[in-house]
C-alpha positions, 0 to 999 in steps of 0.5 A: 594243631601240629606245630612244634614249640622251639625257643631261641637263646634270645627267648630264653634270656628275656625270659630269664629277665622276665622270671628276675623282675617277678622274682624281685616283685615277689621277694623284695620285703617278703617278711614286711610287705604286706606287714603282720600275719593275717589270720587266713594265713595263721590257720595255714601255718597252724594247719602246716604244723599239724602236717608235721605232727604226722596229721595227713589230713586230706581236708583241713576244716578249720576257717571255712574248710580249706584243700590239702595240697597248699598246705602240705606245700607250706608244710615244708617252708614251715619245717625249714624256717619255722611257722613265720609270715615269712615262711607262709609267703615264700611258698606263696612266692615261689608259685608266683614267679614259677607261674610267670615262665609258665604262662610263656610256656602256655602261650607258645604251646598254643602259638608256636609262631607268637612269640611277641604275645607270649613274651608281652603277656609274661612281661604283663603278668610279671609286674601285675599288682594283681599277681604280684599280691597274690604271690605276696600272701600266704593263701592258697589262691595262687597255686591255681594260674601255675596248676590250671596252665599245666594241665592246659599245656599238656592237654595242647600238647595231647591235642598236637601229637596224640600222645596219651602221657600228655593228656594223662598229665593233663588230667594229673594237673587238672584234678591237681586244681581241685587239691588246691581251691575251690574254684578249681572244680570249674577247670574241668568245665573248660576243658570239656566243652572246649574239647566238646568243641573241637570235636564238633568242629573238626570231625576228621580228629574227634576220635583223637579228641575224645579219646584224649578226653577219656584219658583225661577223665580217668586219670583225674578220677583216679586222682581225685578219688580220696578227696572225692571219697571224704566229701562224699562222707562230709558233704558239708565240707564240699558245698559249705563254703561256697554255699555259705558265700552263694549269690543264690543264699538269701542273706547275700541276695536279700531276696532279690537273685536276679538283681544281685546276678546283674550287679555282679556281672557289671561290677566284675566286667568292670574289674580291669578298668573301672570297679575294684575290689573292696576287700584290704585283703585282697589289695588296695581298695580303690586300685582295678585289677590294671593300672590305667594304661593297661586298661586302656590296652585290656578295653583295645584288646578285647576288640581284637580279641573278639575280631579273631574269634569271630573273624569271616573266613577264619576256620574253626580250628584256628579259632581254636585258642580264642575260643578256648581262652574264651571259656576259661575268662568267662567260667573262671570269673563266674566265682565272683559273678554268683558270690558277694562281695564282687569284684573278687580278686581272689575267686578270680585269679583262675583266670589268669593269664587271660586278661594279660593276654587280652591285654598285651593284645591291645598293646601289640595292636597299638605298636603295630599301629604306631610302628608304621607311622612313628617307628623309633616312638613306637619302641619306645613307647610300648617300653615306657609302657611296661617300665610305667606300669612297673613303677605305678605297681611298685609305687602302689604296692610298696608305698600306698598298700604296704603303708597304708594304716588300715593294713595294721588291722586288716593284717593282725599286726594288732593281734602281733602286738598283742601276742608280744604283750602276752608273751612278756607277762605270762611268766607272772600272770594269768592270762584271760583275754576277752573274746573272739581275740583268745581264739585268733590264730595269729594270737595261738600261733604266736603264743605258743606254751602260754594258756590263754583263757577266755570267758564273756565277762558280761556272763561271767568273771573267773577268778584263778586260785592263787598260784605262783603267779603274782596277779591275774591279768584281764585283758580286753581289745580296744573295740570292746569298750562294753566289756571293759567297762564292765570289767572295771565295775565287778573288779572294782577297786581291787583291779588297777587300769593299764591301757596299751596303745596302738601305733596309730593311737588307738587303744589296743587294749583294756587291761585289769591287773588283779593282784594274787592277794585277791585272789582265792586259795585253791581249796578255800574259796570262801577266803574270798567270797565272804571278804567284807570288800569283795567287789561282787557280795555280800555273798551268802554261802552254800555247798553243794557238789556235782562232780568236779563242780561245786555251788558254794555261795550266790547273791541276788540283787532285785532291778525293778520286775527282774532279779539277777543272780549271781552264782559262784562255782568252784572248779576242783578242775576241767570238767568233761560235759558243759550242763545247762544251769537252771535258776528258778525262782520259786513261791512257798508252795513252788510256783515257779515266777521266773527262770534263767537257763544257760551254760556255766558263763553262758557257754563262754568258759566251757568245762575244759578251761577250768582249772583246780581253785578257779572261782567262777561267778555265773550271772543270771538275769530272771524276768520275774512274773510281774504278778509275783507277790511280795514275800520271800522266795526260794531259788531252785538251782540245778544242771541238765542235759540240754540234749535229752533234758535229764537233770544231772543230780548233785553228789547227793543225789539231788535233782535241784538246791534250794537256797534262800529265804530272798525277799522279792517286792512285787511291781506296782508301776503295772498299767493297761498296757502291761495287760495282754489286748485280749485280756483287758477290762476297766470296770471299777469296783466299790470306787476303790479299785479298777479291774484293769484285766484278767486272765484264766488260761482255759473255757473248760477245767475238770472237777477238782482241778486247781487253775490260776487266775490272774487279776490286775488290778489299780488303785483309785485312792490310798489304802491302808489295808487290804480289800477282801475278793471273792472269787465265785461260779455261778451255775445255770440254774444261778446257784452261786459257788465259792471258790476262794476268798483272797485280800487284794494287796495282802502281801503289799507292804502298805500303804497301796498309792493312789494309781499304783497298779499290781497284778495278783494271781491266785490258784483256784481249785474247782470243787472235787464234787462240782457238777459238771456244767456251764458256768459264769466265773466272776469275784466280787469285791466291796460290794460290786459283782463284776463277771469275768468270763464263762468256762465248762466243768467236766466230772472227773472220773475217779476210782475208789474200789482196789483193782486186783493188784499182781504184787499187793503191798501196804506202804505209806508215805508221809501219812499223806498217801497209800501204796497199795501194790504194783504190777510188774508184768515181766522181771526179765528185760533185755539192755537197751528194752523197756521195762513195763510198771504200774503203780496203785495209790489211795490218797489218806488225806488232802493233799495242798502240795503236787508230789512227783512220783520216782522210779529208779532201776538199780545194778548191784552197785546202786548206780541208777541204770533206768529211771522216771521222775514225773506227776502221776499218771504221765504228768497230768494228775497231780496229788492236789486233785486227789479225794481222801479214799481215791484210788490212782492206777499209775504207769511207767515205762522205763528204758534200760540204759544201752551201756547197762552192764547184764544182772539182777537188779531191784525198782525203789519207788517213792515221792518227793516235793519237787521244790526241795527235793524232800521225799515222803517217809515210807512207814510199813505197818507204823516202822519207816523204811530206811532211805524214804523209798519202797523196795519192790520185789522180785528183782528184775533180771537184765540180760 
C-alpha cells in the first residue's frame, strides 16, 4: 500500500473537461430546472436566515430536525444572493461539481496505476441523472459523496505513509458526514471494519492500522463532541427522524418486519437496472438510478467486480479496495433497505461512487473485450456510450423532469403563485389562509412582512375589526373543496366568490372577498352580531370577560339529538395561554345532557393570532342525551387548564356563565337498537305502552342516595296525556316502597304518535331511613307491574351529635345549612406545603340542590394563592343526602402555590350552586356577612 499518486497534464486536462461538463449539468437553468421552491428547501433558506440573525444553532429542528453543517454552508449563498431557490441550489451545485474531481481523486489514491477506471468512473458520475438532481436541489444529501470520499482519501493516504496528519483528517472528514445527514452516522461502520479487516489480513502493519484507527477515532470524538452533546440532551432530536421512517416501526411494516425487510432488498438491488424511485422529489418517477446502457455495464460490472474480491491467488491486501468498496455499497444503501418508500435515491446517495465504478468496470470490460476484435468500433463505442448517456440525462432531466406538470405541485410552484397573490392583496386585505398552507415555508418565505392568519373554518370563522384595510380576504386551496363550501355557507351573501386558476387549470384557490363595511368596529362588536342580515344569527348577546377575552353573544340551533352552538368572543388582543372552552347543557336542577370541550376554533386560531376587535365565532357541536326531556335549558360555559383541569374564573370571579333560557324537543325517533343489549326488554304495560329497556347504573346504593333511573319507553297508540309510573322497591319481607310518581311524556309536547319512542330518565332518592337490605326495583304503570331489577341498600352512617370543634363558629347559609366551626391544625404553612382544614356542617332543612363547598387562601392583595372547590367530604356526599339536624365532618387539603409570595394570609369559606355560580348568604346571628363568605380566623402565616 505504497504506491504513490502522480497525475499527467493529460490527466489533468481531462479532468478539467470532465469537472466543465458536470459544471454545465449543474448550473444550466439553475433557477428554473427543477422549477419552484419545494419546502424541504424553504425550511433551509428559512434556517440559513436564522443563521444570519446570529442564531448558532447546532441542530435545526424545524422539518423533521436537520444537521447544522449544510446549513451554515447555504447561510453564505443566502447572505450574497438573498433567501432565493437559486441561491439554495448554488450551494447544492458547487458540492455536486467538487465532488466529481474528488471521486478521481479517490479512485487514484486507491489505484495509483488505474487511471482508466478513475477517469471513466468521474465521466460516469459527471453526467449521472442521479448526481446531477442531487446537486440541482437544495437539500443536504449532497454533501455526503464529497465529505465520505475525503475522509476515505486521507484514511488511503494514512494507510500509505503512516502519516497521523492523514488519519486526523480522516477523522475531521468522517465526523464532518455526521454534521451533514443522517446517514453519515453509518461511514464510521465502514471505515471500522474495513480497518478491522486489514488488521486481521496483514498482521505485519496491524500496529499501523490500529493505531491510525485510534487517531481516527479520537480526533472524530473530539469533533463530534457538540453535536453528540445536544443529542445526548435531545435524544428525540437523535433517533426521531429515522425512527419515525424505520422499517421496524409498525406503521411501515404493517406488522409483518420480515416481509417488508425482503421487499426493500429487492426493490433497492434492483435501483440501477430495473425499480426506481417513486418519489417527484427524488427525480423522475419510473427513471432506475442508470440509463439502460449503464445498467447493462452495472450488471457486467458486478461480475468483475465480484471475480476480483474473490479472485484464487489474490492476496488479502490487493483485495483490499474491493473490499473496502464493498462495505461501503452494502451499508451505504442499508438507509433505504430498513426505511419505506424503497428504493430511496436520497437515503442513498452515500454510496456514491461505488456503483459508478462498478459500472465503468463493466464498461472497461467490454472495450477491452471489443478493442482485441474490432479496435477502431471499440473507441468509438465506448465514446457513443458516455455522449448517449449524456443526452439520455439531458433529455431526461431538462425535458420529461423539468416539464413534467406534477413538477408544478411536488415543487410549490403552486405555493409560489400563491405567495404572489397574497403579496398583491395585502396592502388592502386581511389575509386568512386556510390551513396547512398558512404555515408552509415556501408561502412564510416569500411573503415576508405580510400576516398571514389562519384558522379551521369548520371550527371557527374570524372576523378582523375594521382597519384601514378595505375587506377581509379568505382564501382556501383548490383541494380543499369542504372548506370552501362551508366558507361560502357562514359568509353568505356578504362574501363575493373569486376563484384563481392554476396553469394546468386546476383551481388553485377559493377566495371570499368580505367587505370592511361588514366587518365589526374594534370596540363594538354587537354592530355586527346583532345586524338583522348577519349570516350566522340571530345572535343573543351576553358579556362576559376572561382577561383579554370576552363572551359576547351565542346562538344555538337543535339537529335532530344534537345542538350546535356557536359562541361569539371578542379578542381585546393576543392572549398569552390557549384554555379549553366547555359548553354544557344543563337541566333546571343542573343535570348536565351534553357537553362540548375544545380550544377557542378547536385550536386552529391559538391565542397569539388574535388581534384587538377580532370577532371569533366558535363552533360546538353537543351530542344531546337522548333521555333529555323537552323544556328549556341553560348552557354553562367556561375555560380550564387542560393540563391541571383548573378552571380559570371570569374577571368576576366566576368558574362558569350561564346563559339561556334554550328550548331543546326531546327525541322520539328512539327504537330497541337505541337501547344499550344488556339494558333491553319488551314487556308491554296496560296495552298502551311497551318497555323497550332500562338502565340503573349500580346493584348496591346507600340510604338516602338519589340515582337515575333510565326507562325507554314506546308508544303502542296515540296519546293525548301523559300516563302516570310509580316507581317502586319491594323488600324481602314483600313490603312495597314508593319512591317517585313520574308522568311518561309529561314534558312531550302532545299528542305522543303511535310507535314514537322516548327515553325518560328521572332521579330516584332512596329513603334516608330505609333499612338496609335486598330489594326488587320495579314501576308500575296503568295497572301492570312490571320488575326491573335487584339492587342492595346500605344504611348510612350518620352523625347528629357536635364533635368538640377547635374553632367553633355559628354562621348560616342560605337558611339551608349550618357552619358550626373548623379545625385548623397548623396557621403557619411553608410555600409550596399543604395547609390542613376541616370543615363542621349541620343541615337545617332538605336540601333538593347539590351545593359545592369553596375554600379560597387569600395574600394581602386578595389574589387566590391555594384553593378547593369540591361536593363535600371529597365529592362523594353531596347536600341531597343530608337529614335536617346531620352533622358532616368535612376535610381539605390545600396546596400552597409555589410562587406564592411570604406573609399573612386569611381562608373565606362558603357554598355555591354550581350551575349558576350562585353563593349562599351567610347570616351571623340574623346579619349577612358582606360577599356571601365565612372569614375564619386566625390568619394563616406563609413562609
Amino acid at each position: 500500500m505504497r504506491d504513490r499518486l502522480s497525475v499527467s497534464r493529460k490527466e489533468i486536462a481531462w479532468l478539467v473537461a470532465l469537472s466543465l461538463v458536470a459544471a454545465f449539468f449543474r448550473f444550466y437553468r439553475l433557477g428554473q430546472v427543477p422549477p419552484g421552491f419545494q419546502f424541504d428547501e424553504t425550511y433551509n433558506a428559512l434556517d440559513a436566515l436564522r443563521v444570519l440573525r446570529g442564531e448558532w444553532l447546532m441542530f435545526f429542528p424545524a422539518n423533521g430536525g436537520r444537521e447544522p453543517l449544510y446549513t451554515y454552508w447555504q447561510a453564505i449563498f443566502v447572505a450574497l444572493l438573498g433567501p432565493t431557490a437559486f441561491a439554495l441550489r448554488l450551494s447544492s451545485a458547487i458540492v455536486g461539481v467538487i465532488t466529481v474531481p474528488v471521486t478521481y481523486l479517490l479512485l487514484r489514491t486507491i489505484f495509483p496505476t488505474e487511471k482508466r477506471i478513475a477517469m471513466l468512473t468521474t465521466a460516469l458520475l459527471s453526467i449521472s441523472f442521479w448526481h446531477v438532481h442531487f446537486s440541482r436541489y437544495g437539500i443536504r444529501t449532497i454533501t455526503l459523496p464529497l465529505l465520505e470520499m475525503l475522509a476515505y482519501v486521507f484514511l488511503w493516504r494514512g494507510l500509505q505513509r503512516g502519516r497521523w496528519r492523514d488519519f486526523a483528517l480522516s477523522g475531521v472528514f468522517l465526523s464532518s458526514t455526521v454534521y451533514a445527514q443522517p446517514a453519515g452516522r453509518l461511514i464510521p461502520v465502514v471505515l471500522t471494519a474495513f480497518i478491522l479487516y486489514l488488521a486481521v489480513a496483514d498482521r505485519h502493519h496491524a500496529r499501523r492500522y490500529l493505531s491510525g484507527l485510534l487517531v481516527i477515532g479520537a480526533v472524530s470524538l473530539v469533533v463530534f463532541l457538540p453535536l453528540g452533546h445536544y443529542f445526548w440532551q435531545h435524544p428525540r432530536a437523535f433517533r426521531g427522524h429515522p425512527s419515525d421512517v424505520s422499517v421496524f416501526s409498525p406503521w411501515v411494516s404493517q406488522g409483518d418486519v420480515g416481509r417488508a425487510l425482503l421487499g426493500n432488498v429487492l426493490r433497492v438491488a434492483g435501483m440501477f437496472t430495473c425499480t426506481s424511485d417513486p418519489e417527484w422529489i427524488h427525480g423522475l418517477p419510473g427513471r432506475v438510478a442508470f440509463d439502460p446502457l449503464l445498467a447493462l455495464a452495472f450488471v457486467i460490472g458486478m461480475g468483475v467486480f465480484l471475480y476480483r474480491l474473490l479472485r484464487p491467488g489474490t492476496t488479502a491486501i490487493q483485495r483490499a479496495p474491493y473490499v473496502l468498496f464493498l462495505l461501503w455499497l452494502v451499508v451505504m444503501l442499508s438507509p433505504s433497505i430498513l426505511t419505506n418508500k424503497a428504493p430511496n435515491l436520497s437515503r442513498t446517495t452515500g454510496a456514491i461512487p461505488v456503483p459508478f465504478f462498478i459500472a465503468a468496470l463493466g464498461l472497461l470490460a467490454a472495450w477491452d473485450f471489443a478493442r482485441i476484435r474490432w479496435p477502431a468500433l471499440a473507441r468509438l463505442g465506448l465514446g457513443a456510450v458516455l455522449v448517449i448517456s449524456a443526452g439520455w440525462t439531458y433529455y431526461d432531466y431538462f425535458h420529461v423532469f423539468g416539464n413534467h406538470t406534477e413538477t408544478y405541485y411536488y415543487y410549490d410552484v403552486d405555493k409560489i403563485d400563491v405567495a404572489a397573490y397574497i403579496n398583491r392583496h395585502a396592502a388592502q386585505s386581511e389575509i386568512f389562509l386556510g390551513p396547512p398552507w398558512a404555515r408552509h415555508p415556501t408561502v412564510m418565505l416569500l411573503t415576508p412582512g405580510v400576516r398571514i392568519r389562519s384558522f379551521e373554518v369548520n371550527a371557527a370563522l374570524v372576523f378582523p375589526a375594521q382597519s384601514n384595510k378595505q375587506e377581509a380576504l379568505y382564501a382556501f386551496p383548490g383541494d380543499q373543496e369542504g372548506r370552501i363550501a362551508r366558507c361560502g355557507e357562514l359568509l353568505g351573501r356578504w362574501a363575493t366568490r373569486e376563484d384563481v386558476w392554476d396553469p394546468q387549470g386546476k383551481l388553485l384557490l377559493g377566495i371570499y372577498h368580505l367587505p370592511a363595511t361588514y366587518l365589526p368596529p374594534a370596540d363594538d362588536p354587537l354592530a355586527m352580531l346583532q345586524r338583522p342580515d348577519f349570516p350566522l344569527g340571530p345572535v343573543q348577546p351576553t358579556l362576559h370577560r376572561w382577561g383579554p377575552l370576552e363572551l359576547v353573544g351565542f346562538s344555538t340551533a337543535q339537529r335532530g339529538r344534537s345542538l350546535d352552538v356557536t359562541l361569539f368572543w371578542h379578542a381585546l388582543g393576543p392572549g398569552t395561554r390557549d384554555d379549553t372552552v366547555f359548553v354544557h347543557l344543563l337541566d333546571s336542577s343542573g343535570w348536565r345532557w351534553g357537553q362540548s370541550d375544545h380550544l377557542i376554533a378547536d385550536g386552529s386560531y391559538p391565542a397569539a393570532q388574535w388581534r384587538a376587535g377580532d370577532v371569533i365565532a366558535d363552533f360546538y357541536h353537543l351530542e344531546v342525551d337522548p333521555c333529555a326531556p323537552d323544556g328549556d335549558y341553560r348552557l354553562a360555559v367556561g375555560l380550564y387548564d387542560l393540563t391541571t383541569l383548573q378552571r380559570r374564573p371570569t374577571n368576576d370571579g366566576l368558574d362558569a356563565v350561564s346563559e339561556g333560557p334554550i328550548v331543546f324537543q326531546r327525541a322520539r325517533d328512539l327504537t330497541a337498537q337505541d337501547v344499550p343489549t344488556e339494558s333491553r326488554a319488551d314487556a308491554v304495560a296496560g296495552g298502551v305502552l311497551r318497555l323497550l329497556g332500562y338502565q340503573w347504573p349500580v346493584t348496591e346504593v346507600e340510604a338516602g342516595e338519589s340515582l337515575p333511573l333510565t326507562l325507554y319507553w314506546q308508544a303502542l297508540a296515540d296519546m293525548d296525556e301523559p300516563v302516570e309510573a310509580v316507581i317502586t322497591m319491594t323488600g324481602e319481607d314483600g313490603q312495597v316502597h314508593e319512591l317517585a310518581r313520574v308522568p311518561v311524556g309529561g314534558d312531550l309536547r302532545l299528542p305522543w304518535r303511535q310507535g314514537e319512542g322516548i327515553c325518560q330518565r328521572d332521579p330516584v332518592t332512596i329513603p334516608p331511613t330505609l333499612p338496609g337490605g335486598d330489594y326488587r326495583l320495579g314501576v308500575t304503570v296503568a295497572g301492570t307491574e312490571l320488575d326491573l331489577t335487584s339492587l342492595h341498600v346500605t344504611a348510612t352512617e350518620r352523625l347528629f351529635e357536635v364533635p368538640p370543634i377547635q374553632h367553633p363558629m355559628t354562621v348560616d347559609l342560605g337558611g339551608m345549612v349550618r357552619f358550626l366551626g373548623y379545625d385548623l391544625p397548623q396557621t403557619d404553612v411553608p410555600v409550596g406545603g399543604t395547609l390542613h382544614l376541616t370543615l363542621y356542617w349541620q343541615a337545617l332543612a332538605p336540601m333538593d340542590a347539590s351545593y359545592t363547598v369553596f375554600v379560597h387562601l387569600l395574600d394581602a392583595g386578595g389574589q387566590v394563592r391555594g384553593q378547593r372547590d369540591n361536593v363535600p367530604v371529597g365529592g362523594t356526599y353531596p347536600t341531597t343526602r343530608w337529614l335536617p339536624g346531620e352533622v358532616v365532618v368535612d376535610e381539605y387539603a390545600i396546596p400552597i402555590a409555589a410562587g406564592a409570595p411570604a406573609g399573612e394570609y386569611s381562608l373565606e369559606i362558603g357554598m355555591y350552586e354550581s350551575t349558576s355560580g350562585q353563593r349562599l348568604s351567610a347570616l351571623a346571628d340574623g346579619e349577612k356577612q358582606a360577599g356571601d363568605h365565612i372569614l375564619l380566623s386566625p390568619p394563616v402565616q406563609v413562609r
